[in-house]
N, C-alpha and C positions, 0 to 999 in steps of 0.2 A: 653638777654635771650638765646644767643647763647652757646649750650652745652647743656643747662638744659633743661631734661627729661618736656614728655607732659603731663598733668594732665585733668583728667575725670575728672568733677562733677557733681553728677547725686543723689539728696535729695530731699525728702521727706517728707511734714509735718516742713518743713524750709523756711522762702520764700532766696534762692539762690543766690539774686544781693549781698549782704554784702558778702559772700561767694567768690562769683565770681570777684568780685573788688579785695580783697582782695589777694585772690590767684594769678590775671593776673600781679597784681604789679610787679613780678617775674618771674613769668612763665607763658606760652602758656596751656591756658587751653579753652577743649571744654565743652559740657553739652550734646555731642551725639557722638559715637562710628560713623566711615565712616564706612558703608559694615559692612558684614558679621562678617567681621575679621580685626581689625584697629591694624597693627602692630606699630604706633607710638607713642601710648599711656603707657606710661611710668607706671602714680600713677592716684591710684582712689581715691575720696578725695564722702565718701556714708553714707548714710541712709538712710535706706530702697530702695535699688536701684530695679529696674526691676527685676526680676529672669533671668540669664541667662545673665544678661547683663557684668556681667565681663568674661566671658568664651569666648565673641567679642575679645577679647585683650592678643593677642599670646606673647607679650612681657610685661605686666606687671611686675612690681618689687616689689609693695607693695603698702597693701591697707589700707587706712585710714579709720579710724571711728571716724564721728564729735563726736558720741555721746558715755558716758561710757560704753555704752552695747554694744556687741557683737554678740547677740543670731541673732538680724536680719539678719547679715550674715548668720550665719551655718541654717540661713532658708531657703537658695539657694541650691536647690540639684546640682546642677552646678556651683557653688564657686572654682574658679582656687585655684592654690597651693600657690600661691604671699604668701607671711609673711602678716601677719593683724596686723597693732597697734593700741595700744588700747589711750586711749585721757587718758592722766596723765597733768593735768593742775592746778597750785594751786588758781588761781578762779573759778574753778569748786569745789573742792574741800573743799577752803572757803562757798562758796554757801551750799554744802549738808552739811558741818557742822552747819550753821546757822541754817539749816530748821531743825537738829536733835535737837540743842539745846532749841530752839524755842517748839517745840512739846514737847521734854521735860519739859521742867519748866510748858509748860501748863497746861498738864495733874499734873506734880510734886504741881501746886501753885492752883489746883482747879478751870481751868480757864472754863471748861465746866460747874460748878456748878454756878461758880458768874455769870455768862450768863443767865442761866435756872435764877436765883434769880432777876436778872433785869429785864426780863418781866414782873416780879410779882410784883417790889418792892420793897424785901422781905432785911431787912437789918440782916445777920446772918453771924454771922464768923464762920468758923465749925476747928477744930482743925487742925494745920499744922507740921509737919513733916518735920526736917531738913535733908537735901538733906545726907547726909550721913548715913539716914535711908532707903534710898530706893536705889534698886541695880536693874541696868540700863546693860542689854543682848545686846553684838551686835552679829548679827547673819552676819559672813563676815566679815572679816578680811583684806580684800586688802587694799589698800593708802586710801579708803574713809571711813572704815570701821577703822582704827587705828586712823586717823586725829581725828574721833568722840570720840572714846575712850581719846583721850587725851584734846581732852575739855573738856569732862564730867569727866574725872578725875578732874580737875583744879578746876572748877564748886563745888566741895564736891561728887559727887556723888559715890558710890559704881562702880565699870563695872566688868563684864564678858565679855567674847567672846569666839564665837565659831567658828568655820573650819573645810569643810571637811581634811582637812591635819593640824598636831600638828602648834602651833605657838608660839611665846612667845612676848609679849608688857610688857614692864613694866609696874607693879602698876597693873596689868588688870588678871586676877582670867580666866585664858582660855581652853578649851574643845575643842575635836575636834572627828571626825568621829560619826558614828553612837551608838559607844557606851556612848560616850560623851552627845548626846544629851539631853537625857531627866536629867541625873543631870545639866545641865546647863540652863536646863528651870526651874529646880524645884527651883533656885537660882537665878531667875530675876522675877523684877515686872513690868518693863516696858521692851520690847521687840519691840530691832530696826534693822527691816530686812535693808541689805545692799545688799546681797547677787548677784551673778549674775544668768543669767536664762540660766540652763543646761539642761540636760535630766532627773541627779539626785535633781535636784531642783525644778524641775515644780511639781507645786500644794503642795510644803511642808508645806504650811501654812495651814492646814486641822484642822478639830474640835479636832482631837486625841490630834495634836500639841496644840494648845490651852489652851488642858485641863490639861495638865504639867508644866503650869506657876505658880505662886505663888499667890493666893489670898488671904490672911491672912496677909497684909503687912499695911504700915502706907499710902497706898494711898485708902485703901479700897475694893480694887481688883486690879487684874493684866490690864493690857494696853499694847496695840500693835499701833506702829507706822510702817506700812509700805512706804519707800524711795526707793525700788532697783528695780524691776520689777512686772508688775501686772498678769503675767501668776504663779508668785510664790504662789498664794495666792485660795483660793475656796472664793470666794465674800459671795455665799450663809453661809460657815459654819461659815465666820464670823459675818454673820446676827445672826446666830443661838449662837454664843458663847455670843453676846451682850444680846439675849435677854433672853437668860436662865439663865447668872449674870457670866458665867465662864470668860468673858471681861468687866473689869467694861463700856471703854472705847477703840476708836481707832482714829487713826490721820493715814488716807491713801491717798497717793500723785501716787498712780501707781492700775491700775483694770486689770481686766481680759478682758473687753471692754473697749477699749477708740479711741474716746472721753466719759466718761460715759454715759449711755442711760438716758433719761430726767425723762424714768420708772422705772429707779432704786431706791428701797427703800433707799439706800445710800444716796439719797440729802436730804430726811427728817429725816434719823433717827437720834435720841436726841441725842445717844452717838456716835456719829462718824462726824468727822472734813475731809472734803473734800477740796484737791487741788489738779489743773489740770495738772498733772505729772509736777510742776513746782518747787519741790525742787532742781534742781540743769539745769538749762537751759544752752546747750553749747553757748556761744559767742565766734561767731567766730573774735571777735577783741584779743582775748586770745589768742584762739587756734588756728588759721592757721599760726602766727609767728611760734610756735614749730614743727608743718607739716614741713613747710620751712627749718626751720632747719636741721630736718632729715632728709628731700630731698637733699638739700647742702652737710652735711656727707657723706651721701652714698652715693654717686656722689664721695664726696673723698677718698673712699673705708672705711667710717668705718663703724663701725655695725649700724644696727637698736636700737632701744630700747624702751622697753615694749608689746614685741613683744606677739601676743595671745600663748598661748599653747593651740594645735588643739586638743590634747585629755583629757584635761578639759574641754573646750569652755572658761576659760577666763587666 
């Protein structure tokens, strides 16, 4: 381990030893800053770390994030300048594609309906709808948000996609900015946020939003699956969009509280599929070989890569 830079880890809502084994294989790593101010500490390796606690660390060079999002960071009003990489891993990635697919077909195959009908019973097929009838919104465009689009292309499905900044996927019908939005809701019946959680993103998932989906389609109403962050979303007004019919249905993996409260109307109500932010879980048996790697690089002077850009937040 001689040469190689010191690594901080310091997570949250992780338990740490697979992490920590993991990382030591290589390198000299702590899980506490010495003093005040620990000038040995190379790379932070975080979620959800302390506030203030990278600001300890006069020589940082760059900061890791186990997890896809970012926004934990830039919740630190005291967040050094270090370069942030974001986790670009293709079993993560595989992962959230599964859990969109999955959601998909459900909602697409009427799998909320045959449920409700097996308490009852009730033996009744109700009309189905090939999947290149119904046209499938990704909201978020980055590697997780494209990977999906290209299954659910594959799949038969219709896609759109949207961005705050123009894009192009092939095969994918895509909108971007604010003027973009509302035709691109008015052109999806199932809507799958990916999105990351910004300043310009928090709380876009509102009744307004909602109400600019398409409900006149072959699934019988519009659907929302939320996958990307739970501050994206107002919980209540999607109470309100289910039960006034402007959602037929929803499938949410991310809340505005979590863990969810035991009192939220969320765990009973009929139309909504709950999972405990487990669409796409980092393992760290994936993702600390790639950390390593780019610790190794830049040690040999080459760049980082997927580095955040600080005036988007992703």
């Amino acid at each position: 381990m001689a040469g190689k830079g010191k690594v901080l880890l310091s997570i949250t809502g992780f338990n740490p030893q697979r992490w920590y084994e993991l990382l030591s294989a290589e390198r000299e790593v702590v899980l506490e800053p010495e003093g005040a101010a620990d000038p040995s500490i190379d790379y932070a390796v975080v979620w959800k770390q302390k506030p203030g606690l990278l600001a300890k660390l006069p020589n940082l060079k760059a900061i890791f994030s186990i997890g896809a999002g970012v926004d934990h960071l830039f919740a630190d009003p005291n967040l050094p300048a270090a370069p942030i990489v974001r986790v670009v891993d293709e079993n993560l990635t595989q992962h959230m594609v599964e859990y969109v697919l999955w959601r998909v077909f459900d909602h697409h195959r009427q799998g909320q309906l045959y449920r409700a009908q097996q308490t009852k019973k009730a033996w009744h097929e109700p009309p189905q709808r090939p999947a290149a009838d119904i046209s499938v919104g990704i909201m978020g465009l980055g590697n997780l948000g494209r990977a999906a689009a290209e299954a659910l292309k594959a799949a038969g499905f219709r896609v759109n996609g949207w961005s705050r900044r123009p894009q192009e996927v092939a095969g994918v019908t895509t909108f971007s900015g604010d003027a973009g939005l509302v035709p691109f809701l008015n052109a999806t019946d199932i809507l799958v946020v990916l999105l990351p959680l910004t300043e310009a993103t928090k709380g876009i998932i509102s009744y307004g939003l909602l109400k600019e989906l398409r409900r006149r389609n072959g699934l019988g109403g519009a659907v929302l699956i939320n996958a990307g962050r739970g501050k994206l979303q107002c919980d209540a007004d999607i109470l309100r969009a289910l039960d006034d019919g402007t959602l037929k249905e929803a499938s949410l993996d991310v809340f505005e509280v979590e863990p969810l409260p035991k009192t939220s109307p969320m765990w009973n109500h009929p139309k909504v599929f709950v999972t405990p932010h487990a669409a796409a879980t980092s393992d760290p048996t994936h993702l600390v070989p790639p950390m390593l790697r780019q610790m190794d690089a830049f040690e040999r002077g080459e760049p980082l890569e997927n580095i955040v850009d600080r005036t988007t937040g992703y």
